[in-house]
N, C-alpha and C positions, 0 to 999 in steps of 0.2 A: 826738811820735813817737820812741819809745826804739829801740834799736839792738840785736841781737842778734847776737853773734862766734859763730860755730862752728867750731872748727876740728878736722877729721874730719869726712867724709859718707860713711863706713861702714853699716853697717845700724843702730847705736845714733845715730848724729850724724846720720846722712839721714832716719830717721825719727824723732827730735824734732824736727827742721828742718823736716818737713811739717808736724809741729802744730803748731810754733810761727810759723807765718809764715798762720795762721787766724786770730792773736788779732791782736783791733784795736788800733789803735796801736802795732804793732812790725814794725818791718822787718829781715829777716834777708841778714846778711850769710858768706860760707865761703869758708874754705881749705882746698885737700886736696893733695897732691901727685898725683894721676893726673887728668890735664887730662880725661880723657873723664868722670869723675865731675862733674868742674864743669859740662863743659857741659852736661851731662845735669839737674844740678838747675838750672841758669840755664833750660834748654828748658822745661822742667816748671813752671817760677817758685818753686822751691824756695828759692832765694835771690834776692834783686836785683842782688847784685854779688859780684863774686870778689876774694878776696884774697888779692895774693904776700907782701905782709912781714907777719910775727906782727905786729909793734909799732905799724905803722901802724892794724890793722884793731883793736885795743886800743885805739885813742883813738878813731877813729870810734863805738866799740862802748858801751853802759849793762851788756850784762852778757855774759860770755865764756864758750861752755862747751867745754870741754876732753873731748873725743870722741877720747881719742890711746891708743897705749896704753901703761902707767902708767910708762915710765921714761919715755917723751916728755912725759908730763902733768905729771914732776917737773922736768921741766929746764924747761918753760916756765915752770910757777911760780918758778923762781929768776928768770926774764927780766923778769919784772912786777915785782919788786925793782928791779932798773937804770930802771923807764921812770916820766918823767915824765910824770903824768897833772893835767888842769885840773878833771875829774870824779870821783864815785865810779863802779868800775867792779866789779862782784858777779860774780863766779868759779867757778864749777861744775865739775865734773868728772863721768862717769862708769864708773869703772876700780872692778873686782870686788875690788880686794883695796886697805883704805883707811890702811894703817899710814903706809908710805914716804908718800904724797900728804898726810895730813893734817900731818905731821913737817915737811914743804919747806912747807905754806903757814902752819903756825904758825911758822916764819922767817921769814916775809917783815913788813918795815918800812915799806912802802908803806902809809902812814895813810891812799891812796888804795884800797886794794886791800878788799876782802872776800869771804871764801871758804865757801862754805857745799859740804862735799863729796854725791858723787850717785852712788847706781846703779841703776838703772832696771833691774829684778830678770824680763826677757824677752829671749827672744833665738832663734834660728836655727842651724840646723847649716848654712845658706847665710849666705856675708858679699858684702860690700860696699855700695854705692846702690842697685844692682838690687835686690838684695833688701831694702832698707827699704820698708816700708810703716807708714799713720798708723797701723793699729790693731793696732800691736805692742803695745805695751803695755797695750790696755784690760786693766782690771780686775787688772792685775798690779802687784804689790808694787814700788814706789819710795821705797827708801832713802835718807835725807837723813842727813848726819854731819856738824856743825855745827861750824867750826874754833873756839878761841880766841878771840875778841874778835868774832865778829861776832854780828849780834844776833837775836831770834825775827823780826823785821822781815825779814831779810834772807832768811831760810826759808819764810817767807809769799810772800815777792815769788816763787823758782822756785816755789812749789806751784801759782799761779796764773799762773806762765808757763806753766808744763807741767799746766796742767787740762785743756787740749784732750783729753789722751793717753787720757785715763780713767784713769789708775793710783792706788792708791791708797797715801796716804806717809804714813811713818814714821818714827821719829827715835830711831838707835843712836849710841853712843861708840862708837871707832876696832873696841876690843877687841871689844864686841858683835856688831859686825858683820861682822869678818874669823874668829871664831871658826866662825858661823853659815853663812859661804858657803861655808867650807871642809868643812863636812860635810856640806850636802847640795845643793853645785855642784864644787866644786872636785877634792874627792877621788872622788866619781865618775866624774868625769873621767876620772881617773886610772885608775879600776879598768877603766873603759869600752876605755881603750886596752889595757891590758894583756891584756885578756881578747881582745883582735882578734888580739895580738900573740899570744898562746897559740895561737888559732886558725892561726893562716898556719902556725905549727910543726906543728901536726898535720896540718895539708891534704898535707905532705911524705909523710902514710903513708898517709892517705886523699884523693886527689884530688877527688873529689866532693864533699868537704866545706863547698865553699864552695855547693852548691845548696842543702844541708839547711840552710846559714847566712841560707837568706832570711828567714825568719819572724820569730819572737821573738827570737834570737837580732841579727837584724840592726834589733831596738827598741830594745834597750839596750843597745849598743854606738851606737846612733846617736851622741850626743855628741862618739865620737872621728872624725866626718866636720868638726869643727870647725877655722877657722883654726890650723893647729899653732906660728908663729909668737906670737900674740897668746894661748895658754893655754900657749907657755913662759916670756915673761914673767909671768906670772899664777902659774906653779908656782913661780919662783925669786924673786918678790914674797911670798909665803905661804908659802915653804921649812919654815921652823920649825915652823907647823900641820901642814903637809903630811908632817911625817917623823913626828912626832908622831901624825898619823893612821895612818901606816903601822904603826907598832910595833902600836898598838890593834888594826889590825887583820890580825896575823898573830898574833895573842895568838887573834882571835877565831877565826882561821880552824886553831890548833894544837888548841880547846876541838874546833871540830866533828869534826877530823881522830881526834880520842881518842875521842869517840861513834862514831864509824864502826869504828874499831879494836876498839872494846870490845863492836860489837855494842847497843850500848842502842837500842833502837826506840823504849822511851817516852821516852828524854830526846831523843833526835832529835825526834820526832812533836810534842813541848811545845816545841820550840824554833819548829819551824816553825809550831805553832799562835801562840806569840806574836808571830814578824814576823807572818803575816799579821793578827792584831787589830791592830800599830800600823798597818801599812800599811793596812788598809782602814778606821781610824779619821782618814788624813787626809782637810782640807777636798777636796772631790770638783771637781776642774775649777779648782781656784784658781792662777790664772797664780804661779809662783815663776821661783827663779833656773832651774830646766832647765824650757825650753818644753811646753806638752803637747799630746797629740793629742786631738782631740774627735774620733771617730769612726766610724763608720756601718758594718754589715753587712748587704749585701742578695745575698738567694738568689737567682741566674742562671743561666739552663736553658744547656744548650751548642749554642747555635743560632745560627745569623750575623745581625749587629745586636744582638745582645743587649744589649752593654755601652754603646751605643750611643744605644739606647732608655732608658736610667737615665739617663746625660749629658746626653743631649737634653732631659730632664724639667725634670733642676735647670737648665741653661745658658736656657733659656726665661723662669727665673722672676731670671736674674740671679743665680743661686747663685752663690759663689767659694767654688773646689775648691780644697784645697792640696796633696790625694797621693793617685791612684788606685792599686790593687795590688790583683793579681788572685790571692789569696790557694788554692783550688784549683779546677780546672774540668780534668774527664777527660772522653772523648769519653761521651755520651750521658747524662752524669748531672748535677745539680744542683752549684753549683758556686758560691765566696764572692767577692763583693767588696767590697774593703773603701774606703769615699773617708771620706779625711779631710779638717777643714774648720778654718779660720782661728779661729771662738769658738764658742762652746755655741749659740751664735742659729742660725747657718747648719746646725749639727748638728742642730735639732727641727725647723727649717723643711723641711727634706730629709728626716727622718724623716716629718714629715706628708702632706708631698707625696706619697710613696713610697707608705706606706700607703694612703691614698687611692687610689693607682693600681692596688691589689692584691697591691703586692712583700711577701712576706716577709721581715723585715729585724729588726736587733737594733742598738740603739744602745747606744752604752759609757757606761754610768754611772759 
């Protein structure tokens, strides 16, 4: 029976900790600093046991994964240097941004130690235990970044710790893979917040502006509903990408500002016809670093129970809803709801039901 250290039971560390405590032969062991998180996966059998000293649960442990976030995940690594170990003990991490973490474990002298880095490319604009669940990560992209000295062996052993998850893994250098998250996780991000921050400025001249902000507007801004903590270590981990992306694109945003100036309709109109061919030539529904929605619209008359009678459909057959939003219903006319759902399974199962039942609905391709 091998041993498994978690330390972090966040929504990335609590849900690897459910599917890893599925696989036979391993028992999971966690440390977190907020006691009601422990007890919550102790209640649940998330883990077997809790742990107060990093160092202790490091020797009981075969392999340790580092759910912290990345300056905590680098000062640990320096501790695994100081500790005396009688086994090999295989080292994981999951932190978005892998320069500074792969740097502190390719220091480390511990001929006990080996490091194979991780990031499990799913995630949530809800944090903590509550919100992990196992099938965060189906079908979404996991990252492996392989330190110095340790071997293809050692990257096998997490692919088939972490097979429960469904994810499917990959295998970048430092640069590959911090290049990659910064463009289309990280500096989104970024854009995500500012563009909120824009918003609150203008609600100062228009008060109502925050009802017209439900819609679309409140889709892709979602991102900045994220721990602000854990994505400013992640900005000033990834600074140098990050400023770098910024110049790019106020370069991009001076091109369009001069189209607009100058009146050009057909370079405007080519510019927008080519986002949308890259954007609607991406893979359709494929879990990445920013979460997606798989989503449902069904037509509802404006009548009491309405909403009620669709809910009742799915919750009958065991659906799992993850966001209902009642997108427009005015007194006497037809009117949208939209529920979104956990994977693409639950989205055709609920579209078939639905149809079946006579709802006219449109699901998001």
């Amino acid at each position: 029976m091998k041993t498994v250290f978690f330390v972090g039971l966040g929504l990335i560390g609590g849900s690897l900790a459910m599917n890893t405590v599925k696989k036979k032969g391993y028992r999971v062991i966690g440390m977190d600093p907020n006691k009601k998180t422990i007890e919550m996966a102790l209640m649940q059998g998330v883990i077997e046991e809790p742990v107060e000293d990093f160092e202790q649960g490091c020797r009981k442990a075969d392999v340790l994964v580092l759910a912290t976030p990345i300056s905590m995940t680098v000062d640990y690594l320096s501790q695994l240097d100081r500790l005396e170990l009688d086994h090999k003990l295989l080292v994981t991490d999951v932190s978005s941004v892998k320069n500074q973490v792969l740097k502190a474990a390719e220091r480390l002298k511990n001929p006990k130690v080996m490091f194979v880095g991780g990031h499990p490319m799913a995630g949530s604009h809800k944090q903590g235990f509550s919100a992990a669940k196992p099938h965060l990560f189906e079908n979404a992209i996991y990252v492996l970044t392989p330190a110095a000295g340790s071997s293809s062996e050692d990257a096998a052993a997490l692919k088939d710790l972490f097979s429960e998850t469904g994810a499917r893994f990959l295998t970048f250098n430092t640069e590959e893979h911090d290049e990659m998250t910064a463009v289309i996780s990280h500096f989104p991000h970024l854009i995500a917040s500012s563009l909120v921050h824009q918003a609150r400025e203008w609600q100062k001249k228009h008060p109502y502006l925050e009802h017209l902000a439900a819609g679309g507007f409140r889709d892709i801004t979602r991102i900045a509903s994220s721990n602000p903590k854990l994505w400013q270590d992640i900005f000033f981990q990834n600074r140098n990408l990050l400023i770098q992306m910024l110049d790019d694109w106020m370069e991009e945003m001076a091109d369009i500002k001069q189209l607009l100036k100058a009146r050009d309709k057909e370079s405007t109109y080519q510019y927008l016809v080519e986002a949308k061919k890259y954007r609607d030539g991406l893979p359709a529904k494929e879990k990445g670093a920013i979460p997606s929605f798989y989503d449902l619209y069904v037509d509802i008359h404006d009548q009491p129970g309405a909403i009620h009678k669709v809910i009742k459909k799915l919750a009958e057959k065991e659906i799992s809803i993850k966001n209902i939003e009642i997108l427009e219903v005015r007194e006497g006319i037809t009117g949208v709801l939209r529920i979104s759902f956990p994977s693409d399974k639950e989205q055709q199962k609920s579209y078939d039901l639905l149809r079946a039942s006579g709802y006219e609905l449109m699901i998001e391709e």
